[in-house]
N, CA, C and O atoms as a DFTB+ gen file, in Angstrom:
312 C
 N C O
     1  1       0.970     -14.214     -30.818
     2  2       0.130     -13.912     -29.662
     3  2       0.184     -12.406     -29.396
     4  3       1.309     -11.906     -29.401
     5  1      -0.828     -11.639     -29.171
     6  2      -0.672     -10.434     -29.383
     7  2      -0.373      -9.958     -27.685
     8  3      -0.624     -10.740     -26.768
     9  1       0.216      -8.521     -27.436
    10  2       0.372      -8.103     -26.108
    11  2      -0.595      -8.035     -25.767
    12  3      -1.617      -7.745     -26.389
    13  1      -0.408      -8.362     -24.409
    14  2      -1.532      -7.808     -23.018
    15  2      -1.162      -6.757     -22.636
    16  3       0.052      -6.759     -22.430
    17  1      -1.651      -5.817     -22.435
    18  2      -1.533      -4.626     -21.826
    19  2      -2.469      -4.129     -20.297
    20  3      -3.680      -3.984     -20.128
    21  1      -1.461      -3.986     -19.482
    22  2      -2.397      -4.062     -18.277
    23  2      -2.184      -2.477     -17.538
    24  3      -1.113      -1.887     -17.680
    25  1      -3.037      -2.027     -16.945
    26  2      -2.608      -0.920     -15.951
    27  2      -1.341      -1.216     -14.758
    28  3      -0.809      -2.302     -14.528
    29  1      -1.140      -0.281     -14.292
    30  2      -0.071      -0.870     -12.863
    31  2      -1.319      -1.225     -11.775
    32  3      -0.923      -2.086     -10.990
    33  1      -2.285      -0.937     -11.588
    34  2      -3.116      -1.150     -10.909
    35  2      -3.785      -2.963     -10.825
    36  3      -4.113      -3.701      -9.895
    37  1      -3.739      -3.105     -12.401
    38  2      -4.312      -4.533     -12.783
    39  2      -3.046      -5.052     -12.492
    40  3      -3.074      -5.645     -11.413
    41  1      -1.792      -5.065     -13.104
    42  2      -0.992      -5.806     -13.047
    43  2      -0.595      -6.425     -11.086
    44  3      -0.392      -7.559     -10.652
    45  1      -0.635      -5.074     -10.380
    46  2      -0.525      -5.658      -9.226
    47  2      -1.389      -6.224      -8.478
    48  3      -1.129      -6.925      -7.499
    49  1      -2.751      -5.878      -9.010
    50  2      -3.664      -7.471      -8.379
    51  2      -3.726      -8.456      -9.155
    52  3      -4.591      -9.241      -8.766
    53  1      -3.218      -8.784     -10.067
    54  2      -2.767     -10.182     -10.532
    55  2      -1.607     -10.394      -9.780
    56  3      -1.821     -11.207      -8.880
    57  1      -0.613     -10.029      -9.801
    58  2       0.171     -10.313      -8.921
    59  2       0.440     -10.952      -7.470
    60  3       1.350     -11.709      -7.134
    61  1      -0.687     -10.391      -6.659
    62  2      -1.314     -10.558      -5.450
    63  2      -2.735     -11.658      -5.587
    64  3      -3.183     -12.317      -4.649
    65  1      -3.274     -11.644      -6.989
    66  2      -4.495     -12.667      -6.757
    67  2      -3.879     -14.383      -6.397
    68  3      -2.892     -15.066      -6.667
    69  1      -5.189     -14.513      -5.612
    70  2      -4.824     -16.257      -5.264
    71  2      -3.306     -16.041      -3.970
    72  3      -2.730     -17.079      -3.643
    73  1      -2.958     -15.086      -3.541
    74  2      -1.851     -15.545      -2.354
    75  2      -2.777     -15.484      -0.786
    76  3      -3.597     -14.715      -0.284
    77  1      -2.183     -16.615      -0.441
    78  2      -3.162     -16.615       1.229
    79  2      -2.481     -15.530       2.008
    80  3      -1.569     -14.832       1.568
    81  1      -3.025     -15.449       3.246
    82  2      -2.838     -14.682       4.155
    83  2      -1.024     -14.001       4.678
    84  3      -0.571     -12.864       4.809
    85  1      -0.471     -15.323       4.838
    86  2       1.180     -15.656       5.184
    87  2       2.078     -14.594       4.040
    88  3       3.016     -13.835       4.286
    89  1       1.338     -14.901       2.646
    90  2       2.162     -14.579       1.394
    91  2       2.055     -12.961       1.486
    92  3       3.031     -12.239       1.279
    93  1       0.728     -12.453       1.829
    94  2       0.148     -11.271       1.467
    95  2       1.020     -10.448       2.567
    96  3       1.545      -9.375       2.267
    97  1       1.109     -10.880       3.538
    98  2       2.171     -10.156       4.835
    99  2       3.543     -10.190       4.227
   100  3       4.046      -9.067       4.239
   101  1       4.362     -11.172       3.665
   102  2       5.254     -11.542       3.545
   103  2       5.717     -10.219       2.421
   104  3       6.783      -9.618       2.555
   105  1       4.889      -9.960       1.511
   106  2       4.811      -8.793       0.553
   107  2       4.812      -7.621       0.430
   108  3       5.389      -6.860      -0.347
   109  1       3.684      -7.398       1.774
   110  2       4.025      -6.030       2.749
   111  2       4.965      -5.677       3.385
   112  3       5.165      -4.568       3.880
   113  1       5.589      -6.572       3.415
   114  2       6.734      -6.451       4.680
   115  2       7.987      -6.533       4.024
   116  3       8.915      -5.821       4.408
   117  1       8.110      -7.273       3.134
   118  2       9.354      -7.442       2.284
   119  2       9.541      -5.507       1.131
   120  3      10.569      -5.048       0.634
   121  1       8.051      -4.880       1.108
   122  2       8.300      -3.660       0.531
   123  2       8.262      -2.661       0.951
   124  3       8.100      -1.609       0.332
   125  1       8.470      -2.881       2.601
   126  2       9.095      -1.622       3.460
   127  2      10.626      -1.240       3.750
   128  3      11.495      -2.070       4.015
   129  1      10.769      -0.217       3.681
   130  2      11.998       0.242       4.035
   131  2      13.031      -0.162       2.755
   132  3      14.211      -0.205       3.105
   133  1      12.792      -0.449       1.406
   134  2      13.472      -1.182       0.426
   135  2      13.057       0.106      -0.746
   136  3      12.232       1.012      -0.622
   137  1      13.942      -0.207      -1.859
   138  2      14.074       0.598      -2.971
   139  2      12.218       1.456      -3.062
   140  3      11.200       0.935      -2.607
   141  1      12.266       2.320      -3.512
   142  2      10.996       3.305      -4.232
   143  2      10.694       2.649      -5.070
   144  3      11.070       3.494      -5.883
   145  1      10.356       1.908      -5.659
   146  2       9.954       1.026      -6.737
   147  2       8.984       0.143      -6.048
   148  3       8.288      -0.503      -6.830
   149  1       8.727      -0.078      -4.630
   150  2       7.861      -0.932      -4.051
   151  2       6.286      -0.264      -4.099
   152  3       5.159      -0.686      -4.358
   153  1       6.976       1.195      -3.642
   154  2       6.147       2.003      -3.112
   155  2       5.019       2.202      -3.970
   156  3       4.020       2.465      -3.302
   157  1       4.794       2.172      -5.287
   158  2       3.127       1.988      -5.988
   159  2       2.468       1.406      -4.974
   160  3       1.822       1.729      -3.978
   161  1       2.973       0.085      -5.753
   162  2       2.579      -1.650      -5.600
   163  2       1.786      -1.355      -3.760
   164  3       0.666      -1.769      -3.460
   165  1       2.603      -0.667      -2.908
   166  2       1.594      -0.591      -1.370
   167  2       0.491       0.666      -1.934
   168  3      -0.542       0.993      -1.349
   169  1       0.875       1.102      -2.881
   170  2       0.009       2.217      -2.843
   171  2      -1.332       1.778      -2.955
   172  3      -2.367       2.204      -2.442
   173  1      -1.003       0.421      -4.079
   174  2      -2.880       0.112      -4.932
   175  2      -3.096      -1.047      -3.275
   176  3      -4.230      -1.128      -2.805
   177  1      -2.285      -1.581      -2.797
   178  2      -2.783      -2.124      -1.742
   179  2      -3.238      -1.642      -1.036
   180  3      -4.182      -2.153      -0.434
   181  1      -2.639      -0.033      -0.684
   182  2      -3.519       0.584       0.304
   183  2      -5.079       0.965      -0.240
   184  3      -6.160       0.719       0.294
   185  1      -4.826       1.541      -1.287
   186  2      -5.895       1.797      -1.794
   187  2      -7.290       0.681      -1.955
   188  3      -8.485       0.930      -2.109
   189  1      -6.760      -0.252      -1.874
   190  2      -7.794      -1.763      -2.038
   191  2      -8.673      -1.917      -0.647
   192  3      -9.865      -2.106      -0.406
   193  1      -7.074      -1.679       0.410
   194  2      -7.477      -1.892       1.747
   195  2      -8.597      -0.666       2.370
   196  3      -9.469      -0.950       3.192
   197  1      -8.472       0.172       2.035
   198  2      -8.944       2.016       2.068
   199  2     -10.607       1.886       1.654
   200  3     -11.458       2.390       2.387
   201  1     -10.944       1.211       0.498
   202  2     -11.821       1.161      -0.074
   203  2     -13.151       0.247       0.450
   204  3     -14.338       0.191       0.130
   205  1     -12.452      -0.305       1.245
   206  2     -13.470      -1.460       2.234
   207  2     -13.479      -1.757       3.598
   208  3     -14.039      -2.678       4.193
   209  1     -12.652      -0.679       4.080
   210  2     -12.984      -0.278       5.341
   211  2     -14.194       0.859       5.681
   212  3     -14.528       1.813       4.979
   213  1     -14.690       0.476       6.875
   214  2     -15.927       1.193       7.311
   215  2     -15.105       2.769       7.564
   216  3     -13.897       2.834       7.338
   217  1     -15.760       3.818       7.975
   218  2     -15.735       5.085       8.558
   219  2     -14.818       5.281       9.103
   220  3     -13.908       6.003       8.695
   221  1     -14.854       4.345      10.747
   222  2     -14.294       4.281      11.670
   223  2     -12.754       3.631      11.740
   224  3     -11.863       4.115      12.438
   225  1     -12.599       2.457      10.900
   226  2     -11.407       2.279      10.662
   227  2     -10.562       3.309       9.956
   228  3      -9.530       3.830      10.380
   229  1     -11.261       3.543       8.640
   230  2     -10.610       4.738       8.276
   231  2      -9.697       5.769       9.208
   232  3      -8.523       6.120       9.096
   233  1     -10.707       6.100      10.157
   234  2     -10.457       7.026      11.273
   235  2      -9.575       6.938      11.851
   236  3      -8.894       7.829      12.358
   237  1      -9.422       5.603      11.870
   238  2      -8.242       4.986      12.887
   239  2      -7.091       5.156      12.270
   240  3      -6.296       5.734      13.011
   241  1      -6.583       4.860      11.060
   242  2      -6.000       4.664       9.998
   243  2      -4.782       6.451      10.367
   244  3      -3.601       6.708      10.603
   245  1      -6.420       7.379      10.143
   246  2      -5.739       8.666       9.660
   247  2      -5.319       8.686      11.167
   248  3      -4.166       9.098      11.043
   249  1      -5.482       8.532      12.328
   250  2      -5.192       8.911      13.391
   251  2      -3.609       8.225      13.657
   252  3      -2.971       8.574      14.650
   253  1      -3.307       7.688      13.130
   254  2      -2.201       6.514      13.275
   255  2      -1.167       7.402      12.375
   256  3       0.020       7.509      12.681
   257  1      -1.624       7.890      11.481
   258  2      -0.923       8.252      10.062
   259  2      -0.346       9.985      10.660
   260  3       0.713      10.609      10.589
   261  1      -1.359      10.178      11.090
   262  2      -1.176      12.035      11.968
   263  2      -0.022      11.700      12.983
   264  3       0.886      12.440      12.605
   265  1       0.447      10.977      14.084
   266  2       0.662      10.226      14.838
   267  2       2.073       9.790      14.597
   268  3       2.894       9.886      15.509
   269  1       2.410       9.304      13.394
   270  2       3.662       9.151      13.171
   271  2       4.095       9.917      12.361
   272  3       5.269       9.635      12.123
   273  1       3.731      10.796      11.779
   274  2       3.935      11.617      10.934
   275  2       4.243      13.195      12.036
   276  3       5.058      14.095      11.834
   277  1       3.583      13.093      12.797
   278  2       3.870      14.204      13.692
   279  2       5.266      13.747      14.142
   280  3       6.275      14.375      13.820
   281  1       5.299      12.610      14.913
   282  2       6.259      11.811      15.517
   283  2       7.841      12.113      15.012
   284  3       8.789      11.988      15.787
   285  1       8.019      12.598      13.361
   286  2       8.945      12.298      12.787
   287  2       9.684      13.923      13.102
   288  3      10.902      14.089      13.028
   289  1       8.821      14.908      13.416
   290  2       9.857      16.413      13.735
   291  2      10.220      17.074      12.566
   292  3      11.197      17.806      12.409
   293  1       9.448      16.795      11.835
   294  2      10.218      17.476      10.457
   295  2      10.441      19.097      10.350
   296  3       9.605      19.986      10.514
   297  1      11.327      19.163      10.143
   298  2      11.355      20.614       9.543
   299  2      10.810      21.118       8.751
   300  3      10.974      20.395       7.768
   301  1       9.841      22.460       8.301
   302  2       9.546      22.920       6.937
   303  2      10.681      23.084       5.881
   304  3      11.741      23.708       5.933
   305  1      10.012      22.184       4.732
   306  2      11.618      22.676       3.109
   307  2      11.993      24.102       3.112
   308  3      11.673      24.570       4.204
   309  1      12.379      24.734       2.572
   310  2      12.496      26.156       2.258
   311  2      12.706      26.299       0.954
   312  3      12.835      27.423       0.468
């Protein structure tokens, strides 16, 4: 049987295809705050989610994102 070869992109919506609503939270949530290795896998989710939102959500999105990101006080690196 010869290899399949998939992108990380394909591989993680197979991964995610066919899970209901409960599972899809359960996934998000289980790859916060846990090893860097999660962090793609939300990436192509965000990106899925990003891609089919209107304008305005978007908007909302970045306003949320400015917001806690301000929130955090960071210092400049040097």
């Amino acid at each position: 049987m010869p290899a399949i070869t998939l992108t990380l992109r394909e591989a993680i919506m197979h991964k995610i295809n066919g899970k209901d609503e409960a599972a899809l939270r359960d996934m998000i949530e289980g790859s916060i705050d846990v090893q860097e290795a999660a962090l793609p896998g939300l990436g192509v989710v965000f990106e899925l989610i990003w891609k089919n939102l209107d304008d305005a959500k978007q908007n909302e999105l970045v306003s949320v994102l400015k917001q806690q990101v301000d929130a955090l006080n960071l210092k400049p690196l040097r």
